[in-house]
N, C-alpha and C positions, 0 to 999 in steps of 0.2 A: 548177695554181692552183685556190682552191676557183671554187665557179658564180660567175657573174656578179660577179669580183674586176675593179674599175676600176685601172686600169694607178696608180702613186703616181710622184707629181714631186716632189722636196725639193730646196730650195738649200744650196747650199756653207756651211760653216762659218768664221770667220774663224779666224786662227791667227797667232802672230807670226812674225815673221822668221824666231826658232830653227826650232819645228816649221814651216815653209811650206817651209823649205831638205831637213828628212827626209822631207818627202812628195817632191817634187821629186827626191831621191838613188830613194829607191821605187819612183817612177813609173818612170825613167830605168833603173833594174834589170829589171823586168818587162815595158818594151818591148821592150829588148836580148834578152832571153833568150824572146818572143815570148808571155809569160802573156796580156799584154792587147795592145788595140789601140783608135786611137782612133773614137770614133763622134759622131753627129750627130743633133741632131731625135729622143732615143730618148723614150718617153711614160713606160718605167721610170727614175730616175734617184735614187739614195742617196747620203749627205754621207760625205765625208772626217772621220774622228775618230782622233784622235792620245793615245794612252793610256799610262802609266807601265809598264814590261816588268817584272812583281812575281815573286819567285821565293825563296820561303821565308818565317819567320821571323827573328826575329832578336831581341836583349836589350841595348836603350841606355840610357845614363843622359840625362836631359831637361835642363832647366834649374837645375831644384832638388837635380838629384844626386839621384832617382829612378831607380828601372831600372825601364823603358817594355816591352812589347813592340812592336814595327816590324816589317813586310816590307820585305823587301830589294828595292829597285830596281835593275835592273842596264842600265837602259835604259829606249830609247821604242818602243810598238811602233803601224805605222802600219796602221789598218783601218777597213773601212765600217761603217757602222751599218746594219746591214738589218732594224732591227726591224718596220716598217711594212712592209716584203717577208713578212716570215713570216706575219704575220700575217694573209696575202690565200694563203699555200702551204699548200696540202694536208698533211699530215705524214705522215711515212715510219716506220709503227710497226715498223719491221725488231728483232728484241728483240738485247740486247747481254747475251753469255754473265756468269753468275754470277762474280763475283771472286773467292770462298771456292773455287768449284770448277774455277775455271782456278789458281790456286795450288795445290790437293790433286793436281792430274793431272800437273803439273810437277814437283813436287817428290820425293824420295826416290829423284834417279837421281845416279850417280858425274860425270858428264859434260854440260856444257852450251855453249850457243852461243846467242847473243844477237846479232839484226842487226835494225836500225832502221833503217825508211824516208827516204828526201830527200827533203824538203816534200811530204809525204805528201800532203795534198789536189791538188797540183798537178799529180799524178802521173793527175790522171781530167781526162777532156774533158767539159766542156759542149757539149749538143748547139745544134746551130747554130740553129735556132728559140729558144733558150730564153738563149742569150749575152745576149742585150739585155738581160734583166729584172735582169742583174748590175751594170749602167752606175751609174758612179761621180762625183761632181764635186768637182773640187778647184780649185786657184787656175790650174792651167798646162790644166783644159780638162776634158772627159766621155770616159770611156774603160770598156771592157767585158772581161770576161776569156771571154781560149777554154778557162780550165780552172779548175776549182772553187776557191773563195775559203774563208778562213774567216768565218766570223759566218750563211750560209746556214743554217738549222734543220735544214733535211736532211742536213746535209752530214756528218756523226756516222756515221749509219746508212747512208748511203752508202758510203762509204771502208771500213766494216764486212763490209758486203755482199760489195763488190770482192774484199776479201783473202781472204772465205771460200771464194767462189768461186774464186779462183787453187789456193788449197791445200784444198780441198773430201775430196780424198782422204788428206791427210796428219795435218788437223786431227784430236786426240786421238791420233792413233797414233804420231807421231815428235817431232809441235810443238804450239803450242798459240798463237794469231795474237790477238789486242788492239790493234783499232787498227791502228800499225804498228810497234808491236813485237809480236817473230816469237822465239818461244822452242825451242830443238832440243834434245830430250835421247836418249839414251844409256844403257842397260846397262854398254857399255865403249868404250874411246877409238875401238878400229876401228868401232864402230857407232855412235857419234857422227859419225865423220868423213862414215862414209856417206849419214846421215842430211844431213848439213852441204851434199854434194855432192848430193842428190836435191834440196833444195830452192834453191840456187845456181840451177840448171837449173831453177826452173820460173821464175824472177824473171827469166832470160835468155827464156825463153820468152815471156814475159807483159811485156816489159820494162818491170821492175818494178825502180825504181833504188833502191842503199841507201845509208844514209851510213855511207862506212867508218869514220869518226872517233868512234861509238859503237858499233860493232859490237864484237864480244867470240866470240874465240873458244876451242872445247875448256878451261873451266873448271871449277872444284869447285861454285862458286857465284856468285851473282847477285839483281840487285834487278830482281823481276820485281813489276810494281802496287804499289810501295811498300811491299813484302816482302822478305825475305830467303828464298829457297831454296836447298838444297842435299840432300844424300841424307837428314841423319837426319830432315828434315820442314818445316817452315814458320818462322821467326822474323820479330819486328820489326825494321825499316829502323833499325840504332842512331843511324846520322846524323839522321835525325827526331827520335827520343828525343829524344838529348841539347840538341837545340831547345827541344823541348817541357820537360823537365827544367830548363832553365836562364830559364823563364818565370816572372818576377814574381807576386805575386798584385794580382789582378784586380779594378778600381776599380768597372768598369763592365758592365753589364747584353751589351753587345759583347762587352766581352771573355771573361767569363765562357761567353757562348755559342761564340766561335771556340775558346778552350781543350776545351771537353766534342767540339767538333767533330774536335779534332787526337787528344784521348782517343779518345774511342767509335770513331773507325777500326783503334783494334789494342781491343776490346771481345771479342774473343774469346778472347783471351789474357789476359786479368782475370778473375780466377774469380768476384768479387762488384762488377762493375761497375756494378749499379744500384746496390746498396745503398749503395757507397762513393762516387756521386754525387748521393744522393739532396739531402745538403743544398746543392748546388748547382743542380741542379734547381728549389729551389724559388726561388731567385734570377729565376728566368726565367717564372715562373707570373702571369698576368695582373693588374694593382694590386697585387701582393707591392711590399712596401717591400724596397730594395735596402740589406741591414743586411750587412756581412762579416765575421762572430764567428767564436768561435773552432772551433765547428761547421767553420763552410764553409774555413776555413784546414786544419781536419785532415782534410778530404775534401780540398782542392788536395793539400797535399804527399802523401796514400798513395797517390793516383791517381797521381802523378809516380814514387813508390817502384816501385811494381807496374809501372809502365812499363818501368821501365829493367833492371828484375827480370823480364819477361818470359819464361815456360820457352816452349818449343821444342813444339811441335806436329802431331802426324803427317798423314797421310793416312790414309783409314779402307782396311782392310784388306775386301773384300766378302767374302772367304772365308772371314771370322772371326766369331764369334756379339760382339754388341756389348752392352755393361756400360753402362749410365746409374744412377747413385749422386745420389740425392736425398736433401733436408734440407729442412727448414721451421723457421725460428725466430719470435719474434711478429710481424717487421713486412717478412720477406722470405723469399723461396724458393730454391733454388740448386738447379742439375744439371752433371754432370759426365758429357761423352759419352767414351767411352775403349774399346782393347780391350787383349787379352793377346797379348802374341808370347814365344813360350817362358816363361812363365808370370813373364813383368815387363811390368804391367801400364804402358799411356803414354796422353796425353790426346790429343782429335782437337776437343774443343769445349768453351769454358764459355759457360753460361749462366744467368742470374741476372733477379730480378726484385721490387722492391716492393709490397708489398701494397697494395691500396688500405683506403680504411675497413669497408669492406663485409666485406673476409676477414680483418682482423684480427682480427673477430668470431668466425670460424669457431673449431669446436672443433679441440685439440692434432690428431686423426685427421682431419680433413675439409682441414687443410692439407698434412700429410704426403701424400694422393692430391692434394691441387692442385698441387705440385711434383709428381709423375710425372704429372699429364696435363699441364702445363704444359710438361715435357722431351719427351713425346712429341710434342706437337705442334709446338714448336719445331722440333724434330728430326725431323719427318716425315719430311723427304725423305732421312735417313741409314737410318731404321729399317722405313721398311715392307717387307715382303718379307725379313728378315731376322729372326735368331731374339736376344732379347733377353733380359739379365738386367739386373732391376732392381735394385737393393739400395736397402733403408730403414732407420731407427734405429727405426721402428714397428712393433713384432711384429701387432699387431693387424690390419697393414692388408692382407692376404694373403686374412683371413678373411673382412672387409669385402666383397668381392668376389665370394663366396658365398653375403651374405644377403639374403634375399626381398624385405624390406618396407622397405629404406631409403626415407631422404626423396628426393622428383623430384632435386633437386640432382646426391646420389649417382649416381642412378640414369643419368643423363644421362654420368655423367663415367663411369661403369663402362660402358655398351655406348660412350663412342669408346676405352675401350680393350684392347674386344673385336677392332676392328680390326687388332692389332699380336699379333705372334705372341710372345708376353713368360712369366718367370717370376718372380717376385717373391721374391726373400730378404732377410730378417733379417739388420741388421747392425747392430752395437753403435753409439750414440753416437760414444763415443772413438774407435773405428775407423774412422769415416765421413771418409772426407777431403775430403766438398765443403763440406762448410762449416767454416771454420776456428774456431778457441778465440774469436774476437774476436763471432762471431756469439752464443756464449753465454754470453760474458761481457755482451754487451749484453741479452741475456736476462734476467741476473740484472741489470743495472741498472735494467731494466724495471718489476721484482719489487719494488726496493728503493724507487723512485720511487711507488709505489702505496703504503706504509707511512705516507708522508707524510699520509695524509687520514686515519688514525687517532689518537688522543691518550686517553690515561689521565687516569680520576679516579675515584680512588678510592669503590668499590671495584669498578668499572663501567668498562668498554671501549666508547668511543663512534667513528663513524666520520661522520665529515663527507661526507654524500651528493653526487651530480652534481646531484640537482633543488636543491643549498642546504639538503637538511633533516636534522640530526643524530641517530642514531638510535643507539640501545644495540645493542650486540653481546651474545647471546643465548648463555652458557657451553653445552658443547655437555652437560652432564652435565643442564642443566635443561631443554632441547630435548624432550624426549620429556615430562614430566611438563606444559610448557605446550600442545604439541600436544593434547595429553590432556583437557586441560580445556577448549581450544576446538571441540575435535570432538566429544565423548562425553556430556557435560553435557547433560540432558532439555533446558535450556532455552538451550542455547548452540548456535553455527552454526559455520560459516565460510565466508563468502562471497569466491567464486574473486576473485584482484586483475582480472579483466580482466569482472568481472561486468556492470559499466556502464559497459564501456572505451566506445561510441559508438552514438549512437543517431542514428536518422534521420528529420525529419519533412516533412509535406509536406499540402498541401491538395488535396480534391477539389471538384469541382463547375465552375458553381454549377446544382443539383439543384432540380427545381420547391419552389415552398416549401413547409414544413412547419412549422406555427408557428411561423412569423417566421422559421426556420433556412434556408440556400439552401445552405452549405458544410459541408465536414466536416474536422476536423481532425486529421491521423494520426500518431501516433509510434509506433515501431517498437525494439525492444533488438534491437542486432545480434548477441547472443550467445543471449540465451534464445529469442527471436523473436517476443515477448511485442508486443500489440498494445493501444495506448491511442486509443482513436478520440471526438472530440466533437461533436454540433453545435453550429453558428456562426451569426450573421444574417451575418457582412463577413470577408473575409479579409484582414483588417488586422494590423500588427505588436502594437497593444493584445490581440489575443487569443491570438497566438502566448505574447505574455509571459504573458500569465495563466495558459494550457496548463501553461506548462515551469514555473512554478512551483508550481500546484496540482496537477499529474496526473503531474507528471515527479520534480523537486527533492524535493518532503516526503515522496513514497513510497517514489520508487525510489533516491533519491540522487543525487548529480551524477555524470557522464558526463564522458569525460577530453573527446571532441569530438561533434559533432553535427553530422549531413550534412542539407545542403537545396538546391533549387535557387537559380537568383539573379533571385527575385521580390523586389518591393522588402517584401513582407512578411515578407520573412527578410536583406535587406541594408539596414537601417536603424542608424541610432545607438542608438534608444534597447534594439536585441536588440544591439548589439554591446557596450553597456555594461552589460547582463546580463550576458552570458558572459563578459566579465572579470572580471565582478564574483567569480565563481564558480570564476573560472580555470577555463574550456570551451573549446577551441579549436574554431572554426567553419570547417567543407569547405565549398563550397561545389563542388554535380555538373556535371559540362562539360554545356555546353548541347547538347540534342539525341544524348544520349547516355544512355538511360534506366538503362543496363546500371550506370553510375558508383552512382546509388542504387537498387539494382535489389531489395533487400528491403522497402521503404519502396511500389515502384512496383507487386510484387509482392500485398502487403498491400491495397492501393486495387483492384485487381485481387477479390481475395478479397471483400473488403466490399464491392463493387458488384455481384458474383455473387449472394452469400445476399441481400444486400437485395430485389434482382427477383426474387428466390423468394418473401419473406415479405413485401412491402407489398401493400395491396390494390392494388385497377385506377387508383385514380386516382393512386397513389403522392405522397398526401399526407400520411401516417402515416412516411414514413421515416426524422423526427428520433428516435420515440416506438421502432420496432424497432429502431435503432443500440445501445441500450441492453440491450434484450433478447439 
């Protein structure tokens, strides 16, 4: 229990006649067979809850002649609620083996056997100090178990522990234990059977009882974690499938999440699983209107397709150098983890993934390397210490990896995958099989949807901007002659677009006075670094506005945004309906954070220096040398 946890009392629950007769049949079974016993006066004490026994899916029609998705009730099941116990219990971080990698260790043998526990938690004692805190009340009285219940927090990683410990020596080498189901495999039948027989004996050892009525023995194949194994590698549970397959579309924000739920568990046998859930996804995104088009219907049904479609998936071979085959299209990534046995190549993993807005940005080569460091690192734990061939449709991106002066970006993704002992080849497009026709088909729909924001008139090609502003499209034959004349021309310029992207201002003082002046007032270009400095008598909003229109706006031109602190000489109305007026977007710098305007703070810095070099002693003259 954690420190200082106060013992919890809770009363019984009511219940009617029906459920008060199934707890009663419960109680009466678990005397008999000596689970519990009764007790008196105990300070721990949790309620009886009587719950629906749910087991699967299912597809009804409702009232309306609708087909509903339902789970299947197949009964009541009767148990304690210990949630106010757990949460006074220590928790038991015992870790529970990877699923993907107890199915790869299992799989790809001729021979198996399958033996399942008899009320597997029942099978541990509670120690005798600690029975009380399990005390239970119902209508016929307060009773404690001598052996472990469910709904306990611990009780998971306990029963875990147990069986690892029982087969400690066999684990990975003959079987592979979940729980308590207990998996035995086999090279060949006589090595199966022996296997069958080593571990018979340790459960008579440990007596460790099974239930025969789901035990399975010497077969081809088996549902081990709602998988299918057998020798050529891993498949999907079809009885799920065809569950999930025969599911209606989806009204409700529930349902759509329990569907992607029963999806994303066979997610590794879907080569483009995010992409192809993407518009159901966004059904689930916070204030998203729940609209069901025809989008998110043809993401249900292809998920459902690929479901029941599912190929067959190996175990990775460690003696074999491992192949990941990468693609990037405009709004997703793919990798396909595989290797070669007698040179027919088979898959061990897909992996897929949505871009966000950020890297839809990136250029065609900066997402081609975000899918391989996205496979690699997925893939970590298949690829490190092993020798790997990459293949891409990107000839360029081999060389990328060689050059000196990419951007940090680059740079960053090229040493994690200096890590990996890799060689990168060249592969065609059409040759590429992880990402299928559909991905570049939707590429080119992409293309086509962008067309849209152009329109013809004669004799002029205009394009409809994202800022709303319509602008000629520029033949590329006349391109070089109007460069020409905006660059070369004695009395012409060209001033860069980001010339007077943002400027930053800011006051200093208040400085002894100088003719009437106590402040100074500083604006800063954050590209050129150019410095506009005024004195002030007040550092009022009236002189900010005067500043930025005389010293700022008529010389230098307006500024996309403008950084200041949050004095109310810079958050008032009448500067904020200047900069609309102007369309200037206003930062304003986190407080106590000088570094946020730090060319601006850098600047007041500089001019407080020269000034105490050039004012006399009494530093009354400072308005008079700020000019100077």
């Amino acid at each position: 229990m954690e420190e200082e946890a106060k013992p919890i009392r809770q009363p019984q629950r009511r219940l009617n006649p029906h459920l008060q007769e199934m707890v009663r049949t419960e109680v009466l079974k678990l005397l008999q067979v000596g689970i519990i016993y009764p007790i008196s006066d105990c300070p721990w004490v949790s309620p009886t809850q009587v719950v629906p026994k749910k087991s699967g899916i299912t597809v009804v029609q409702n009232e309306k002649g609708e087909e509903i998705a339902t789970r299947l009730t197949s009964g009541w099941r009767v148990c304690i609620d210990y949630r106010k116990l757990n949460v006074v219990t220590r928790k038991d971080h015992f870790p529970f083996p990877f699923i993907d990698q107890v199915l790869e260790r299992v799989s790809g043998h001729p021979f198996y056997c399958f033996l399942d526990g008899y009320l597997g938690y029942f099978q541990i004692e509670i120690d005798v100090e600690d029975q009380e805190k399990t005390t239970f009340t119902c209508l016929f009285g307060t009773y404690a178990y001598r052996r472990m219940p469910f709904g306990l927090c611990n009780a998971p990683t306990t029963f875990q522990r147990c069986m690892l410990s029982i087969f400690s020596d066999m684990v990975e080498r003959i079987m592979e234990v979940f729980m308590d189901d207990i998996t035995i495999y086999g090279g060949t039948f006589e090595e199966c059977l022996v296997n069958l027989e080593a571990v018979l004996k340790r459960c008579i050892e440990k007596d460790l009882v099974l239930n025969w009525e789901k035990c399975h023995f010497i077969v081809r194949q088996g549902i081990v974690l709602g998988h299918i194994i057998f020798e050529k590698g891993i498949e999907v549970d079809k009885a799920k499938v065809e569950l999930i397959a025969k599911l209606p579309s989806s009204t409700t924000v529930e349902g759509v999440r329990q569907f992607l739920g029963h999806a994303g568990f066979y997610r590794r046998f879907i080569q483009y699983f995010s992409k192809l859930s993407r518009p159901l996804y966004e059904l689930l995104a916070k204030d998203a209107k729940f609209v069901w088009d025809e989008r998110c219907q043809k993401s249900f049904d292809q998920l459902k397709q690929f479901l029941t479609t599912a190929p067959i998936v190996r175990a990775p071979n460690w003696q074999l150098p491992f192949e990941v085959m990468c693609d990037a299209s405009d709004f997703a990534i793919g990798a396909v983890l595989g290797q070669r046995e007698d040179g027919k190549p088979y898959v061990i993993y897909y992996a897929s993934k949505t871009l966000n807005e950020a890297q839809r940005n990136y250029t065609t080569i900066e997402k081609e390397l975000l899918a391989v460091v996205f496979a690699l690192d997925k893939l970590r734990a298949y690829l490190v210490g092993s020798f790997i061939i990459v293949f891409t449709d990107h000839s360029a991106l081999k060389y990328l990896l060689t050059k000196q002066d990419a951007k940090a970006r680059l740079i960053r993704w090229i040493l994690l995958l200096q890590e990996f002992d890799l060689q990168i080849r060249d592969k065609k497009g059409v040759e590429n099989v992880v990402v299928p026709s559909e991905w570049k088909v939707q590429d080119k729909k992409h293309f086509f949807a962008k067309i849209h924001a152009y329109y013809w008139e004669e004799p002029f090609l205009f394009k409809y901007c994202a800022d709303q502003i319509i602008r000629k499209c520029v033949p590329e034959e006349e391109q070089q002659a109007i460069l020409s004349h905006c660059h070369e021309n004695a009395c012409e310029g060209y001033f860069a677009s980001q010339k007077t992207v943002m400027k930053g201002i800011d006051f200093m003082g208040p400085f002894p006075m100088s003719f009437g002046n106590s402040y100074i007032l500083v604006g800063v270009d954050y590209v050129s670094k150019w410095v506009e400095a005024i004195p002030c008598k007040h550092n009022d909003h009236r002189v900010v506005l005067k500043f930025l229109k005389e010293n700022i706006f008529s010389r230098f031109g307006v500024p996309k945004a403008i950084i200041s602190d949050g004095g109310t000489h810079f958050c008032n109305k009448p500067f904020e309906t200047l900069l609309t007026k102007y369309g200037v977007k206003h930062k304003v710098a986190t407080p106590y954070h000088p570094q946020t305007s730090g060319k601006v703070e850098l600047a007041n810095k500089e001019i407080k220096n020269i000034l105490m070099k050039v004012v006399i002693t009494s530093r009354k003259d400072w308005s008079i040398k700020l000019h100077d």
